[in-house]
Every structure is written in structure tokens, then in C-alpha cells.
C-alpha positions in Angstrom: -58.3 -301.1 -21.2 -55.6 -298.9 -20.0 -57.6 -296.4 -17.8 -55.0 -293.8 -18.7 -56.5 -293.9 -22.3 -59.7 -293.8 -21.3 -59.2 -290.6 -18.9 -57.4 -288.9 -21.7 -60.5 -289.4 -24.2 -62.6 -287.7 -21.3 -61.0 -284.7 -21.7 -60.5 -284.8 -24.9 -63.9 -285.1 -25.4 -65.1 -281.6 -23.0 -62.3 -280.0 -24.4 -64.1 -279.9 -27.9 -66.9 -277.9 -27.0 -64.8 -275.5 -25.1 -62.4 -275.2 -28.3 -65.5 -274.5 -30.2 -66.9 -271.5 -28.2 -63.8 -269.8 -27.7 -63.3 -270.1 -31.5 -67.0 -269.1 -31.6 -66.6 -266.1 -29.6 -63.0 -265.4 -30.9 -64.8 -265.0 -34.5 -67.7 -262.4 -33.3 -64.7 -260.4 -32.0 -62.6 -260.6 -34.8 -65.7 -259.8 -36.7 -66.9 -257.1 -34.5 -63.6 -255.7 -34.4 -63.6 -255.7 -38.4 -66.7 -254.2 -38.4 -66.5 -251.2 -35.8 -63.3 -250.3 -38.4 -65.0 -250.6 -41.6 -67.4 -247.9 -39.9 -65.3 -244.8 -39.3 -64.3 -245.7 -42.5 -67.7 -245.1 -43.9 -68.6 -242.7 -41.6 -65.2 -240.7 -42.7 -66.1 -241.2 -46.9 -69.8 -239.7 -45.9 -68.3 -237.0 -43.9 -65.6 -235.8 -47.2 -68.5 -236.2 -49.7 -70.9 -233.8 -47.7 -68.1 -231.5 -46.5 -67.0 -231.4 -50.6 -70.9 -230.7 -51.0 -70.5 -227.4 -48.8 -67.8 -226.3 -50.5 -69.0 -226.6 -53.9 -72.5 -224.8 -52.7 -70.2 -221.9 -51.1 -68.1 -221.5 -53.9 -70.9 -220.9 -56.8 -72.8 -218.6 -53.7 -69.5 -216.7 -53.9 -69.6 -216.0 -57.4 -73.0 -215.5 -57.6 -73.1 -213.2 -55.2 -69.5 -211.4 -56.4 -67.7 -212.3 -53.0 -64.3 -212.4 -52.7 -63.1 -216.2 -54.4 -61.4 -218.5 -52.1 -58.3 -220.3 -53.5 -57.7 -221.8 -50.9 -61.3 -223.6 -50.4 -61.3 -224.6 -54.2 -58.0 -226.7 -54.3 -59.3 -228.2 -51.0 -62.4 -229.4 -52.9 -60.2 -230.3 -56.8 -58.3 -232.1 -54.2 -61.0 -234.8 -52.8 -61.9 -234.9 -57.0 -58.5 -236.0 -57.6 -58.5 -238.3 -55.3 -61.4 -240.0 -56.4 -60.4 -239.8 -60.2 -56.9 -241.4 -59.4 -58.6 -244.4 -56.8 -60.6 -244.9 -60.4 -57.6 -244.8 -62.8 -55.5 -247.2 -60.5 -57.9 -250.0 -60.6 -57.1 -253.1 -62.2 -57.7 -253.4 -66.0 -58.7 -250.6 -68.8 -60.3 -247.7 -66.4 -64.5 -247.8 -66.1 -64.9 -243.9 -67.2 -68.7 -244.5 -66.6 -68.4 -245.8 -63.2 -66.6 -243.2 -62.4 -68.7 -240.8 -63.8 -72.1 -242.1 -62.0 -70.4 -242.3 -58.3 -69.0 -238.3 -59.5 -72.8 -237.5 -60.3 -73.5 -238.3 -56.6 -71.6 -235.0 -55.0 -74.1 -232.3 -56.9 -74.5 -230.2 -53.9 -77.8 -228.9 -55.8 -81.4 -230.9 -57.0 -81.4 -230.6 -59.9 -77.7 -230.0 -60.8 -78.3 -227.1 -62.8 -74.4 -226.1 -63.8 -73.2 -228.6 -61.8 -71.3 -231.4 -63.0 -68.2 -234.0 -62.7 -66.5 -235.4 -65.6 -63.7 -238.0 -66.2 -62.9 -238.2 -70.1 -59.9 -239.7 -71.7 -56.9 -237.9 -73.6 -54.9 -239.2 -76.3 -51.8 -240.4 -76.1 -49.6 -243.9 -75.0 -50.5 -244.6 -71.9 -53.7 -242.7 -72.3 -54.2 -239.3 -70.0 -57.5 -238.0 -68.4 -59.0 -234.9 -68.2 -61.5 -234.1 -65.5 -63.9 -231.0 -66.1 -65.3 -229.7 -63.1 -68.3 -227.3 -63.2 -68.9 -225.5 -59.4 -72.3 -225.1 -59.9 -74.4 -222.4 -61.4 -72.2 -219.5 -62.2 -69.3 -221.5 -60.1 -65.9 -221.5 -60.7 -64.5 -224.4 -63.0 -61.3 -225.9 -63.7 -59.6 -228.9 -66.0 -57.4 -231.3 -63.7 -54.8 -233.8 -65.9 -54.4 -237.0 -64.9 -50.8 -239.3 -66.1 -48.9 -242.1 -65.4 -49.7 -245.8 -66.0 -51.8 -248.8 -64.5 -51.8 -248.3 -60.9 -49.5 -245.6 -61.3 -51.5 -242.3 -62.1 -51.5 -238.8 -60.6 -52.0 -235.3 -61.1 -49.9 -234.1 -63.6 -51.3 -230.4 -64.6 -54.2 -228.0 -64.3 -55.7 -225.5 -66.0 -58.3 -223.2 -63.7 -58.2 -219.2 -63.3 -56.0 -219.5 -60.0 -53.4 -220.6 -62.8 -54.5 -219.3 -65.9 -55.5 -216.2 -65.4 -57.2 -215.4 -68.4 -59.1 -218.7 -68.4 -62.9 -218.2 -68.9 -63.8 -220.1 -66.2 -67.8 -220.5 -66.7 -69.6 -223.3 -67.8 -67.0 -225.8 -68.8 -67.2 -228.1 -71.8 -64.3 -230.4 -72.9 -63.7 -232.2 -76.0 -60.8 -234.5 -77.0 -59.5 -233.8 -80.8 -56.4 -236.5 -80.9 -56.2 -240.0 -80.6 -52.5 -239.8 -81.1 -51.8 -237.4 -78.5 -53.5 -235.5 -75.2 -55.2 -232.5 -77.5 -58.5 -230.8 -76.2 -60.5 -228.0 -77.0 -62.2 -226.4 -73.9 -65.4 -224.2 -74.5 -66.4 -221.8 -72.0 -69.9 -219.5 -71.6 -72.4 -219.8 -74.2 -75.3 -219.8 -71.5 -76.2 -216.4 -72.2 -79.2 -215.4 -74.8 -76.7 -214.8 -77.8 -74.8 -218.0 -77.0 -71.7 -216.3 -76.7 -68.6 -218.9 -75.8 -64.5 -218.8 -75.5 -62.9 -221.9 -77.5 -59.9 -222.7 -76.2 -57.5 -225.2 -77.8 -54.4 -227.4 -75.5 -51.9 -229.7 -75.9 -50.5 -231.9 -73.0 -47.1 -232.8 -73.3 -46.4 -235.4 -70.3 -45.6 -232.3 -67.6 -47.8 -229.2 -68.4 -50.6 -228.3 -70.5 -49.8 -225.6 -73.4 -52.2 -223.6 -75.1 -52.5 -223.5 -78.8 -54.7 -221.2 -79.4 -57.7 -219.1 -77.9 -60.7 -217.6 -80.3 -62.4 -214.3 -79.3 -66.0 -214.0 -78.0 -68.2 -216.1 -81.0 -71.4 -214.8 -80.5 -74.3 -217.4 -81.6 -72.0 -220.4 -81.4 -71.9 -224.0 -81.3 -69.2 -226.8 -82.3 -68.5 -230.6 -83.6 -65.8 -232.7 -83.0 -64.9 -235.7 -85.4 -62.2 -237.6 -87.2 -61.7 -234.8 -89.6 -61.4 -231.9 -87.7 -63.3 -229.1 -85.0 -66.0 -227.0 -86.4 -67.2 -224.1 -84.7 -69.8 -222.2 -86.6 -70.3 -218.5 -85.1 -71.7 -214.9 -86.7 -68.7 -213.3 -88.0 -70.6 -210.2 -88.9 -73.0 -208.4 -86.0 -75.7 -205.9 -86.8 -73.7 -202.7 -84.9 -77.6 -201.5 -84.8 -79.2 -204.2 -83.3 -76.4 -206.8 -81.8 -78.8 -209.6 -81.1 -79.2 -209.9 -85.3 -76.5 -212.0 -87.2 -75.9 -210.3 -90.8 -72.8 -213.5 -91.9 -72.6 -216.6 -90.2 -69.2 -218.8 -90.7 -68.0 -222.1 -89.9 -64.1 -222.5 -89.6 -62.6 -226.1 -89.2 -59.8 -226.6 -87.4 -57.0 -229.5 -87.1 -54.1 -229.9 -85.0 -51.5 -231.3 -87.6 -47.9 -231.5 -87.3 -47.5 -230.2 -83.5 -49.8 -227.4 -84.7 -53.5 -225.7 -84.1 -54.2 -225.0 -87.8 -57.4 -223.2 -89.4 -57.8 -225.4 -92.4 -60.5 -223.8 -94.3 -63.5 -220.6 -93.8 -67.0 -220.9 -95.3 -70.2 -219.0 -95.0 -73.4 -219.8 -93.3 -76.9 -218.5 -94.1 -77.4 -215.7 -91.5 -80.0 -216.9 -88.8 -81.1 -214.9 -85.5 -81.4 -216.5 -81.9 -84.8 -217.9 -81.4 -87.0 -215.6 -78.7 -86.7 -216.9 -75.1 
């Protein structure tokens, strides 16, 4: 046997297990490497979702207290929501609203989260649009952020908050989508006080700003249903001047947004009731 053969089998053969270790090794560092980055990662997600926690708590203090409102402070903390609303829009396939929603549960800045809450719903319209209500906490600011575009294409398109609109009623946020067909929403604001006394707001979205179709005045002892057919709010359209906390007429309007417009379709009375005691 040539002895040059055999000599180069030799080597071959320690060279193996050297190959191997440095691969080894190699891989722990590639790994290690992988994994000390993943961490400021993690590290820098914990950090935004408690600093976004702070800012939440110090805004409904603010109000709460009547200090001064921080713009500023606010649109930094819509700005980390929209961010996570549009990481949940743009992912692959028809968006997972309730995923969403439970990972947005996790920034109440208060146990329980009374007040507090973070909402993705979906708009009419082709693509769809989303809406996300935002509630700052107990007597916090709110605000509505719109959400266009297309599969793995959305962003901000519109907002509606009291920075913007200044006569928004910016407490206690409810939002409920009227339209299939198109991005129409009613917004309903208040009715935590004793009389249940809310703002009904209704909006239209038409691909670059949000319109507003019509605003109702202060319905004391209120409350609302959304479905195919229509809105109904029902609300005491007559007050006892003597005693405001006793309803003498109740009524129930239903509304329809039909040919481009808000439109009271029809008026009936209600049998009078009077809050319960609390």
C-alpha cells in the first residue's frame, strides 16, 4: 500500500474531530450571538409596554385631578397603540381581531381596569378599515384611531380625539359599526353618571378623513342597539323641570345611514321609567 495514502487517511481521520468541535463551538456562538440579540429585543418590548403603562396612569391622574392635559404625552402613548394595531393588521391572512384584543388587554396600567380598555373592531368597507377605541382609564382621555390600506399594507389614516376634535366628548368611549358596505360608526360617550347621560356621535370614513354625520344632545337615561335594520337609542325626551332625576316621556328614535346620509327614520314613545336607586 502506498504509504502516501495511508498518511493522508491519518489526518483525515484527526481532522474529523477537530471539524466537529469548531463546528460545535461555532454553533454555541452563533446561538449565543442569536440569543444575547433576541434579548434587548425583549428587554426593549417590556420597557415600551411599562413606559406606555405610566403614561396611561398619568394621563387619567391628570384628568382626574384637573391638571393641565398633555398632548404631547398622549400621541406618544396612541403612538405605541398604533403600532401594535398595524404589526396585527399586516400579518398574513384575514386579521385575528381577538388576538389582538387579548395581547391589548395586557397594557391596563390599573387592577382591575376599571375605564380602562383597548379595542380593535373592524369598519366597513373594501378592503375593510379598523377602528381602535382607546379608553385612558377612569375619567382618562379617549380617542378613535383609523386604520387603512390593504394586506400588509395598513396605516394610520385618521383620528378622532379632543386634541382634533374639539368638541369630542372624550369620556368613556364606546364604538359601534353600523355599515357593512362602508366604514360608518356611531361613537357613544359618558353615560357613567347616575342619570346615564351619554353624547351619540355618528361618522363616516371616506378613505382620508373621518366626517361627522351627526351629533345628538345630552340623552339623559340612555342606552342603544345596533343591528341590520338600523341604531336605536332610547332616551327621556321629557324631564321633570321639578325633579330632574324623574323621566315624564321616554322615546326611542331609529336611525339609518341610507344614501350617503345619517337619517332619523322614525320616533316612538316609551313607558316613562325612573333610574333605579344606587
Amino acid at each position: 500500500m502506498d504509504p502516501i495514502f495511508s498518511c493522508h487517511r491519518k489526518k483525515t481521520t484527526m481532522a474529523e474531530p477537530l471539524f466537529a468541535r469548531a463546528a460545535i463551538v461555532a454553533g454555541f456562538v452563533i446561538f449565543g450571538a442569536i440569543a444575547f440579540a433576541a434579548r434587548p429585543r425583549e428587554q426593549s418590548a417590556g420597557d415600551a409596554s411599562a413606559e406606555f403603562k405610566r403614561i396611561s396612569a398619568e394621563l387619567s391622574e391628570a384628568r382626574l385631578s384637573g391638571g393641565s392635559e398633555n398632548a404631547t404625552l398622549m400621541e406618544k402613548a396612541l403612538a405605541y397603540l398604533d403600532s401594535l394595531a398595524i404589526s396585527g393588521l399586516d400579518l398574513p391572512g384575514e386579521p385575528n381581531l381577538e388576538g389582538v384584543n387579548r395581547g391589548l388587554a395586557t397594557l391596563a396600567s390599573h387592577t382591575p381596569p376599571v375605564g380602562e380598555n383597548y379595542r380593535l373592531v373592524k369598519l366597513g368597507g373594501t378592503p375593510a378599515s379598523y377602528a381602535m377605541v382607546v379608553n385612558f382609564g377612569l375619567g382618562g382621555p379617549a380617542a378613535v384611531r383609523i386604520y387603512a390600506g390593504s394586506a400588509g399594507n395598513y396605516g394610520l389614516a385618521a383620528k378622532i380625539d379632543h386634541f382634533v376634535q374639539k368638541d369630542f366628548l372624550d369620556s368613556d368611549l364606546e364604538l359601534v359599526p353600523i355599515s357593512n358596505s362602508g366604514p360608518v360608526f356611531v361613537t357613544i360617550s359618558g353615560r357613567t353618571d347616575d342619570l346615564s347621560t351619554g353624547l351619540f356621535s355618528a361618522w363616516r370614513f371616506d378613505g382620508r378623513r373621518v366626517l361627522n354625520l351627526w351629533n345628538s344632545d345630552l340623552l339623559q337615561q340612555s342606552s342603544y342597539e345596533a343591528d341590520q335594520n338600523g341604531f336605536r337609542i332610547a332616551y327621556c325626551s321629557e324631564v321633570n323641570d321639578d325633579r330632574p332625576s324623574q323621566c315624564l316621556k321616554m322615546s326611542r328614535d331609529l336611525y339609518r345611514f341610507q344614501s350617503g346620509e345619517w337619517k332619523r327614520i322614525e320616533t316612538a314613545d316609551m313607558p316613562a321609567t325612573n333610574p333605579a336607586a344606587k
